[in-house]
N, C-alpha and C positions, 0 to 999 in steps of 0.2 A: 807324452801328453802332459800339457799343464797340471799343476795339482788340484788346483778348484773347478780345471773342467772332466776331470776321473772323477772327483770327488762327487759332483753333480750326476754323473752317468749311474754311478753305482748308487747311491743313496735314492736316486728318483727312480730305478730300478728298486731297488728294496720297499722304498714305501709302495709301489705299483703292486709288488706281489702280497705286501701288510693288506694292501685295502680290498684284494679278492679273497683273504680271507679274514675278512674282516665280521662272518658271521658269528666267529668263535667272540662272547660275553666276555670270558673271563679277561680282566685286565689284567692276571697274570701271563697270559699266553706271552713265551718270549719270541720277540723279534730277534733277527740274526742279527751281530754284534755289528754299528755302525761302522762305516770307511771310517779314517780320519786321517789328519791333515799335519805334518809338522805345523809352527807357527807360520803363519804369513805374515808381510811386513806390516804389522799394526802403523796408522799414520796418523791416526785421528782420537780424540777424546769425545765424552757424549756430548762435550760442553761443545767441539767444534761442530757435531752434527746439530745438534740442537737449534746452534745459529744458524742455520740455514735457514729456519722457520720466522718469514714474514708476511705475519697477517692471514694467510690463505693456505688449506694444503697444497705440496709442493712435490713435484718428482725430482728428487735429487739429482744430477748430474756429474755428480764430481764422485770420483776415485777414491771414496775413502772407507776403511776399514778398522772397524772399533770391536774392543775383545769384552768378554763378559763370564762370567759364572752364573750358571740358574738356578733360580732361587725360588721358582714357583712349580708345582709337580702336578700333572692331572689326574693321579695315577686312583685317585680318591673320589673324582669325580669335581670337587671344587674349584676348579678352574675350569674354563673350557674356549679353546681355541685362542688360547695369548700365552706368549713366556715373556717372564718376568726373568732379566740378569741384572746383574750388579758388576763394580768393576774391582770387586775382590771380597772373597772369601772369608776375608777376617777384615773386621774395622773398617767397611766400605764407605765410600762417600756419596755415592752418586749410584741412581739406579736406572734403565731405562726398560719399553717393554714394546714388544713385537706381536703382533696378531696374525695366528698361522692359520689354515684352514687346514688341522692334521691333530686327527683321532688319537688320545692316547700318543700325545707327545710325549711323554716319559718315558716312554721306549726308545726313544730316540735322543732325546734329552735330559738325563736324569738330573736332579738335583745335584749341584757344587761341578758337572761337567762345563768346562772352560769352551764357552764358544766363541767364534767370530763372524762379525757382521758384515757382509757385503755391502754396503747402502746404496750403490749405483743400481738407478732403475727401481727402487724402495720409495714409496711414498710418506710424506711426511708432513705431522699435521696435528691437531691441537682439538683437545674437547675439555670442556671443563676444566679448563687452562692446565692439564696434561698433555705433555707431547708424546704420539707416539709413532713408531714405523708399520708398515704394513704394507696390502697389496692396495686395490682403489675402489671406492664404490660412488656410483654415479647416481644420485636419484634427486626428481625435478631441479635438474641445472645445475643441481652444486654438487661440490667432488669431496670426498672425504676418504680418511683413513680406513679403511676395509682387511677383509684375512687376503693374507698371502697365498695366492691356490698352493695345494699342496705338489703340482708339478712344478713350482716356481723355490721352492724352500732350497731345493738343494744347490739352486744358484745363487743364496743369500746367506745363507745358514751352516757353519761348521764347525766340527769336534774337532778337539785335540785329541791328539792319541796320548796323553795323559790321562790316567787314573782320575775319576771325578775327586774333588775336595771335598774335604769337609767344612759344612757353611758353619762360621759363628754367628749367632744373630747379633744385631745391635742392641746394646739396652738401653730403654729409651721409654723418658718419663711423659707420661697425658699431658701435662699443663706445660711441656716442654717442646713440644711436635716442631719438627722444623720441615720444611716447602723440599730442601734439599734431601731428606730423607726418604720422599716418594719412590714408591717401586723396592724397597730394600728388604732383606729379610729381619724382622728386627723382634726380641724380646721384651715384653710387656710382665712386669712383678706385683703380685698384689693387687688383681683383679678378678672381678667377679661379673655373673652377668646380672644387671641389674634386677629388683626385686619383680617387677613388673610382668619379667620373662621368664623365672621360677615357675615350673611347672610343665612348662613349655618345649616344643621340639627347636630342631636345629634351624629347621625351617617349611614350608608348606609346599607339597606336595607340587613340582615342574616350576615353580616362582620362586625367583631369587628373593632373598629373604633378611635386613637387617636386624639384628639383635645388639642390644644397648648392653653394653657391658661399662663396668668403672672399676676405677681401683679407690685404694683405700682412705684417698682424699675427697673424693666424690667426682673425682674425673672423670668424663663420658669417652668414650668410643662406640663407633658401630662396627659389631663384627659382621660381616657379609658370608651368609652361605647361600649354596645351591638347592634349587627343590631339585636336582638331578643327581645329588652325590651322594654316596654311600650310605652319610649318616644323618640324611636330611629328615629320619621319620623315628632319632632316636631324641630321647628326652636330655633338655640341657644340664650340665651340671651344676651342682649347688652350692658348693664348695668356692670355696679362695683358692689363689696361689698364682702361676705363671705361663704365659703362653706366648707359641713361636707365629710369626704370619710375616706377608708381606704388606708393610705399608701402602694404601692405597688413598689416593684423595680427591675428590670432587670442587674443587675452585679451596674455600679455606676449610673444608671438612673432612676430617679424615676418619678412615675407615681400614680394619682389619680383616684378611681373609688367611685363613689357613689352609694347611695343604691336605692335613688328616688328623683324624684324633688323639695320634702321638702328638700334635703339636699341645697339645691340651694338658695341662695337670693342674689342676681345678679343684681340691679333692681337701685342700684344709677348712680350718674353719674361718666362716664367713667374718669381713671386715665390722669392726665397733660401728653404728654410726656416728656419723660425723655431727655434731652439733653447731650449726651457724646463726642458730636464730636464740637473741637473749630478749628478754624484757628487762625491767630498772624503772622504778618510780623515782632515779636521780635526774631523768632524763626532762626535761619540761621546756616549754617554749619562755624564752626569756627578754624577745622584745619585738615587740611590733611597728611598720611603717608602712604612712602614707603621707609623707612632704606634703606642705602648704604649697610649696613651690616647683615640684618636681615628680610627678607623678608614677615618671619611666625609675626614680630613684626607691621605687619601695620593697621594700624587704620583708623575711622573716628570721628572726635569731633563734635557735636551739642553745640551750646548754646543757651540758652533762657535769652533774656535780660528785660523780664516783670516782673511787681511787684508779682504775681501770680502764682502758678504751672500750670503747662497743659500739661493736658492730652492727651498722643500722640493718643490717636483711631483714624485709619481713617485716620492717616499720612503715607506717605510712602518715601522708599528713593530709587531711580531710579538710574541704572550707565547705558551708553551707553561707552560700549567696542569698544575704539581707534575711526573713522571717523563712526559709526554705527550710521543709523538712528533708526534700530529698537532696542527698549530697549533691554539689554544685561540678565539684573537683577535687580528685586526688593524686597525690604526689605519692610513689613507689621512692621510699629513701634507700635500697639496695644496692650493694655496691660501696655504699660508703661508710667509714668509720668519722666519730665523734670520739676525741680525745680525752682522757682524763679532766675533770674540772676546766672545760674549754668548750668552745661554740662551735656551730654549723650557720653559716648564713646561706639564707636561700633566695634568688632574685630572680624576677621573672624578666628581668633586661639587665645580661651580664654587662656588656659593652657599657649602657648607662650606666649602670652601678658602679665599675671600674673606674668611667670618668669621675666623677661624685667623688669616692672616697677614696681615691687612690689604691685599690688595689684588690683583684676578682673576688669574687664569693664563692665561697666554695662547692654551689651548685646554681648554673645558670641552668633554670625552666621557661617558662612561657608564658604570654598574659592569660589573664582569665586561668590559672593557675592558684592554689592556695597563698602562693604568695604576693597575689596582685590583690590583695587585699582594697576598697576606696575606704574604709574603715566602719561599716556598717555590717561586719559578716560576721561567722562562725567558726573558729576551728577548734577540732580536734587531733589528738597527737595519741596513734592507736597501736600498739604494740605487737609484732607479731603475729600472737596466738588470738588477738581479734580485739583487748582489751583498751579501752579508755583508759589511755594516764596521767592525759592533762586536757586542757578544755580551756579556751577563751570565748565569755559569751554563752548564750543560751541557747542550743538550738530550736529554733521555730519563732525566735523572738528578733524582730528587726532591733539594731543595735543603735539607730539615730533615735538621741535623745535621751539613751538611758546610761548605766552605769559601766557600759562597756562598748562603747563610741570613740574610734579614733581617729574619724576621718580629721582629713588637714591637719594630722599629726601625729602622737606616737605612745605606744601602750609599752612600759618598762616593769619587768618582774621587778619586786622589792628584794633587796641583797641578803632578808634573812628566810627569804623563803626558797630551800634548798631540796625538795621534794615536789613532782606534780599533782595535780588534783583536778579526778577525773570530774569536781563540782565547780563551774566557775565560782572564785569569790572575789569580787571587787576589793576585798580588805589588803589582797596580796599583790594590787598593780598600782602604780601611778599614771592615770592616764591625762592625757593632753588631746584637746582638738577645737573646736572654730564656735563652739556653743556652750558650752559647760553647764553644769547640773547633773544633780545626782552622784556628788563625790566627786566629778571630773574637773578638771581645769581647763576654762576657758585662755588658751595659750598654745595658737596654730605653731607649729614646727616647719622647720625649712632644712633641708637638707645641705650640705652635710653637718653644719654647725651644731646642731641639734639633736645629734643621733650618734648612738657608738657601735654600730654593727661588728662584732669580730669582740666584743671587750667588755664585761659583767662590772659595770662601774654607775 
């Protein structure tokens, strides 16, 4: 008798008599030791099954047979009805995963045991841009990836008669996750679960349950547990330090699941916070436009006059449109750093702006934006923690015809004023525009001759 058709006789025999007594709870109860199989001619990689997968699930048809290590355990309750293999026990590259319709697969499949995959007659198929194998499930018209019955496992699924391995996990940093690393078992150091989930269980009672865990840079994952598994109703830990699981991901989201609370050591003390958000009264807005001649060319200039970069997180820039008390538009500056004694230009028409002056600004926004100023408005430049630190203009005061009017032209901080000021004061600008009065200069500007965006000159 062939080896994978004994194999299939006894093993579908064995699970037949696992699942009449299948009243026995305890997930200890052992099953009798599985057949298993010398190797078979492996011929394929996951990469060549994987390529099978166009557009639509598929019943494979071809001959091929791919080897794995498992690296997900149900034995804890947090899995249920999927293994997870990888295509090696130490330093793996590539991970794939199968959905079985069988109870308490760790009896049959232990962790680091070496299997192999049948694929012919396997379905295969894509969710949330994961590919995976499986039996078939049919509902209104469309076909998808489904469990494998469990009379069908022993004609796809086999042990080595080698001793299971011992799995290393990968180590493998948040802000580093890579697409290829899905389905693997992998090590995470210097994580905690976030503050939010302090207090809290592992997860709610029959509902699967994410929990926000970080590490010590403030990088996010979701750990995913079970309301069905062991320790779904004990409290999480509070502690730092390192955890084993298999990588999991939903299109670019990835998520952590563990196989039991060994995989856990949580127990040091909790990460410093992370500090992202600064204030700086070095920080002030340093020149304003609205071309006589170019409308789509208007700007806003930042400068930072510190020894220091800093980091805009948590800053914002506010316009009040003409005598409006309530804000018009704000601009979230997050994400971006302002250089050492150096500028930020902001344009609400990158493309124009690039034509104009020869070269991008460092944040293209949007019209009707703070920086689409027609030069009768209001801004403010508000720091993090909520603070006023610089101010053009008076809010609730329309700006045509008074002392801080720049339509048709252009509002330039004076070069010895090196701090902002959360009071406008006319003393510390040069302004330009189409009317003059009241300190200002009757002298429309035109872009780009007129204007130094990018340069405190």
């Amino acid at each position: 008798m062939k080896p994978f058709a004994y194999y299939g006789k006894v093993l579908g025999l064995m699970v037949a008599l696992y699942f009449l007594k299948s009243c026995v709870k305890d997930r200890d109860f052992s099953a009798p030791k599985s057949p298993c199989i010398e190797a078979p001619p492996v011929n394929a990689s996951y990469a060549d099954v994987k390529g099978l997968y166009v557009d639509q699930t598929i019943q494979i048809q071809e001959e091929l047979i791919i080897e794995g290590y498992v690296s997900s355990s149900d034995r804890e309750g947090n899995f249920f009805s999927v293994l997870y293999f990888q295509d090696s026990p130490t330093a793996p590259s590539e991970g794939f995963q199968i959905e079985v319709d069988l109870r308490d697969s760790h009896l049959f499949f232990p962790v680091g045991q070496r299997i192999f995959i049948k694929t012919k007659g396997l379905y295969l198929g894509k969710s949330k841009d994961i590919l995976k194998l499986g039996g078939v499930f049919n509902a209104f018209g469309n076909t998808t990836v489904g469990r494998l019955p469990a009379t069908a496992i022993a004609d796809h699924i086999f042990t080595s008669c080698e001793d299971a391995q011992r799995m290393e996990p990968l180590s493998v940093d948040l802000a580093e996750l890579q697409k290829g690393q899905t389905n693997i078992l992998v090590r995470l150091d210097r994580v905690e679960v976030a503050e939010e989930g302090l207090g809290g269980n592992f997860a709610v009672d029959r509902e699967e349950t994410v929990i926000t865990l970080q590490d010590c840079n403030d990088q996010e994952i979701g750990m995913v547990n079970s309301g069905f598994s062991d320790s779904f109703n004990l409290e999480l830990p509070q502690g730092s330090g390192s955890m084993v699981g298999v990588l999991l991901r939903e299109n670019d989201d990835y998520f952590i699941a563990i196989r039991g609370l060994a995989d856990l050591a949580l127990s040091g003390e909790r990460c410093e916070e992370v500090i992202t958000e600064f204030t700086s009264d070095a920080l002030f807005i340093s020149e304003l436009a609205d071309p006589d001649n170019n409308a789509d060319a208007r700007f806003v200039e930042l400068y930072h006059a510190g020894e220091e970069a800093l980091p805009l997180t948590g800053w914002e820039l506010i316009r009040y449109t003409n005598d409006n008390t309530e804000i018009s538009s704000r601009l979230d500056l997050t994400g971006n750093t302002i250089p050492a004694q150096g500028t930020f230009v902001i344009s609400p028409n990158g493309e124009a702006f690039t034509t104009v002056y020869g070269f991008a600004p460092n944040l293209a926004v949007g019209t009707n934006s703070p920086a689409d100023s027609n030069g009768d408005d209001n801004l403010v430049l508000v720091d993090p923690f909520g603070e006023i630190i610089d101010a053009f203009g008076r809010i609730g005061e329309d700006g045509t015809g008074t002392d801080h009017e720049f339509e048709d032209g252009r509002a330039v901080r004076n070069l010895e004023v090196v701090t902002g000021n959360p009071l406008f004061n006319a003393l510390e600008w040069t302004i330009y525009n189409d009317s003059g009065g009241n300190g200002t200069l009757n002298l429309p500007q035109n872009a780009p001759e007129d204007f130094t965006p990018g340069a405190r000159e």
